[in-house]
C-alpha positions as CSV (number, residue, x, y, z in Angstrom):
1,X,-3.2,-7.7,13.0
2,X,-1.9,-6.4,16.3
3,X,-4.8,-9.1,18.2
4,X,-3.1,-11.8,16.5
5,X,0.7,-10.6,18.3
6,X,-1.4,-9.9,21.8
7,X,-2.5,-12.9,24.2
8,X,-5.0,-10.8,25.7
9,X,-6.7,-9.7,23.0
10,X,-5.9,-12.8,20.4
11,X,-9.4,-14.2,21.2
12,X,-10.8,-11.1,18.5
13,X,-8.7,-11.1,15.9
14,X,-11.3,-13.2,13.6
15,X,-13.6,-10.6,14.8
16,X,-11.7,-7.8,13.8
17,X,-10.3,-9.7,10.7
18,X,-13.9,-10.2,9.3
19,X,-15.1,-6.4,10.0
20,X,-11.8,-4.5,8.6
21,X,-12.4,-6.5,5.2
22,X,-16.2,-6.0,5.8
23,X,-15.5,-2.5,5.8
24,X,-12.8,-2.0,3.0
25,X,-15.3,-3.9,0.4
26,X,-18.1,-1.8,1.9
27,X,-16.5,1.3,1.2
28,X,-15.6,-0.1,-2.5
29,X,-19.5,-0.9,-3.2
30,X,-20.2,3.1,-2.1
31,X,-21.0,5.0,-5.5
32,X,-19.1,3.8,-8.5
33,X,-16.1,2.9,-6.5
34,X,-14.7,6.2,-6.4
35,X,-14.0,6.6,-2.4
36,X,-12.0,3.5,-2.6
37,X,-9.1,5.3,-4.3
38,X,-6.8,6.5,-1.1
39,X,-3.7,5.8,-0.1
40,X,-5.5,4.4,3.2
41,X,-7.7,1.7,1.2
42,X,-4.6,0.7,-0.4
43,X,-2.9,0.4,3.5
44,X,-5.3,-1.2,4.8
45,X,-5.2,-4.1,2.0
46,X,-1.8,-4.7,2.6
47,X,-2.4,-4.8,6.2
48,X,-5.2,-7.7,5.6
49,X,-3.2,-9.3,3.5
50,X,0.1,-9.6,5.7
51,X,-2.9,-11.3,8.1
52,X,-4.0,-13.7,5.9
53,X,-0.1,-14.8,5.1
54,X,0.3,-15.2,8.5
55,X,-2.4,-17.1,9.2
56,X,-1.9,-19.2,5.6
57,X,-5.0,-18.0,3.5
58,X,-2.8,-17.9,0.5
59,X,-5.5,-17.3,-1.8
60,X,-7.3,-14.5,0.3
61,X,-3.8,-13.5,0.6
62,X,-2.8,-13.2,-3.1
63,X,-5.9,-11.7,-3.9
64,X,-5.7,-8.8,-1.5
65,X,-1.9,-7.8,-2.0
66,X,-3.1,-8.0,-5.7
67,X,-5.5,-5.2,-4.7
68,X,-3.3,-2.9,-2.6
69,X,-1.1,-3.2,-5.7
70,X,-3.8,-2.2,-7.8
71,X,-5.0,1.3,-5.8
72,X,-1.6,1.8,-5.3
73,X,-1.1,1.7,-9.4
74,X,-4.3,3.8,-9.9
75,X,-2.9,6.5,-7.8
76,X,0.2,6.6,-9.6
77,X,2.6,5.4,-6.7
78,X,4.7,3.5,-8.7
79,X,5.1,6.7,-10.7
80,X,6.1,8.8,-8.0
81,X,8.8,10.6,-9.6
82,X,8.6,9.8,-13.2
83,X,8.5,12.5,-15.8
84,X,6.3,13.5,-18.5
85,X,4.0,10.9,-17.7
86,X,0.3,12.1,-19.3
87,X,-2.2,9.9,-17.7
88,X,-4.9,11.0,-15.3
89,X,-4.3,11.2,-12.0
90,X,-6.6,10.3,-9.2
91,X,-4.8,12.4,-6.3
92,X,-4.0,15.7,-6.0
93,X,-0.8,16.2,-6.2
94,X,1.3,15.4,-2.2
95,X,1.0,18.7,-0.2
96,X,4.6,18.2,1.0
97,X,7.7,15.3,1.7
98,X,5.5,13.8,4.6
99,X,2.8,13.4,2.4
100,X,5.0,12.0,-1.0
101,X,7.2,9.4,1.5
102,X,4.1,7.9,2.9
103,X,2.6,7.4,-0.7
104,X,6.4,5.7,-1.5
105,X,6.5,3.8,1.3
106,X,2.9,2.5,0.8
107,X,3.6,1.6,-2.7
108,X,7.1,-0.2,-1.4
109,X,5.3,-2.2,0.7
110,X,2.4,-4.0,-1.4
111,X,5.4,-4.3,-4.4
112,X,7.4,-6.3,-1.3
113,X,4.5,-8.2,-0.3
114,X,3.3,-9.0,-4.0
115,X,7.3,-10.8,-4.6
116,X,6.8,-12.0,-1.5
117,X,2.8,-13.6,-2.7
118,X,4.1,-14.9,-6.1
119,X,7.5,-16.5,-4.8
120,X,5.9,-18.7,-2.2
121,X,2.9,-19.6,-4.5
122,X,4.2,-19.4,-8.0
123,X,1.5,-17.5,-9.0
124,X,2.4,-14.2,-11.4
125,X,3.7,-11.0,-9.9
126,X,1.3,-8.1,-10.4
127,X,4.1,-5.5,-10.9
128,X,6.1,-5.0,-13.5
129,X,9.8,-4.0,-12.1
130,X,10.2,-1.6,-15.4
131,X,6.9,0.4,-14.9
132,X,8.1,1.7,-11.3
133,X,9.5,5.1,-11.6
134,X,10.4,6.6,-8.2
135,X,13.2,7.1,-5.6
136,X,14.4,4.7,-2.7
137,X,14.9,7.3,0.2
138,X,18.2,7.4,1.0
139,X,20.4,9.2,3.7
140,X,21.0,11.7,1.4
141,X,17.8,12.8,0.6
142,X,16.4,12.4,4.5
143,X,19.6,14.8,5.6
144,X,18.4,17.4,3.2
145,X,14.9,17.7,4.0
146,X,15.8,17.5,7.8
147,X,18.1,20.6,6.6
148,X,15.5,22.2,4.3
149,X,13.0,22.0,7.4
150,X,15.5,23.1,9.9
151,X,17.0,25.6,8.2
152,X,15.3,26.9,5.2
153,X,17.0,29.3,3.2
């Protein structure tokens, strides 16, 4: 993605293009699929498939937001902070705030660029708005875990 912004390096994005997905489906053919269930699999899908919108793959494009969505669902991030939920969960539980925001922020971002996939195609929306369950970070809650970190109690 960042080759495709640089005009000295903008000669190998198609190269890296081709071995980051090369890569990502590798890893999901390893065993029965099970190291492709991270929160960097489901990244890195969202980061091929903001490429292939910029460069008008649409169909690539759809298909890959539709699987960030996906590992993002498996791992529960559209759960984040629901309650009593009793399904089975395929991370441990985030080891602290760092950890929970960047599975929030991962999730935000494929359900941003799945409405952004179906509105300029028409196509269907992979996520349902009333199965998210989880917080917007607000000031608020920034301000007091800058104050829980700074001065615990």
């Amino acid at each position: 993605m960042a080759a495709s912004v640089s005009e000295e390096y903008s000669n190998l994005q198609t190269h890296f293009y081709r071995h980051a997905r090369k890569y990502i489906e590798d890893c999901e053919l390893k065993g029965h699929g099970e190291s492709i269930i991270s929160v960097a699999a489901s990244q890195t899908w969202s980061l091929i498939a903001c490429y292939e919108f910029k460069l008008m793959y649409f169909p690539r494009a759809w298909l890959s937001t539709g699987r960030a969505v996906r590992l993002a669902q498996m791992m529960g991030m559209h759960r984040l902070d629901g309650v009593g939920l009793d399904v089975k969960q395929c991370l441990p539980a985030p080891k602290d705030w760092t950890e929970r925001e960047e599975r929030r922020r991962t999730f935000w971002i494929a359900f941003c660029i799945d409405r952004y996939a179906s509105i300029g195609t028409g196509w269907p929306m992979t996520v349902e708005e009333k199965d998210v369950s989880f917080q917007l970070l607000t000031f608020e809650l920034l301000i007091s875990h800058l104050l829980t970190c700074f001065f615990p109690m």
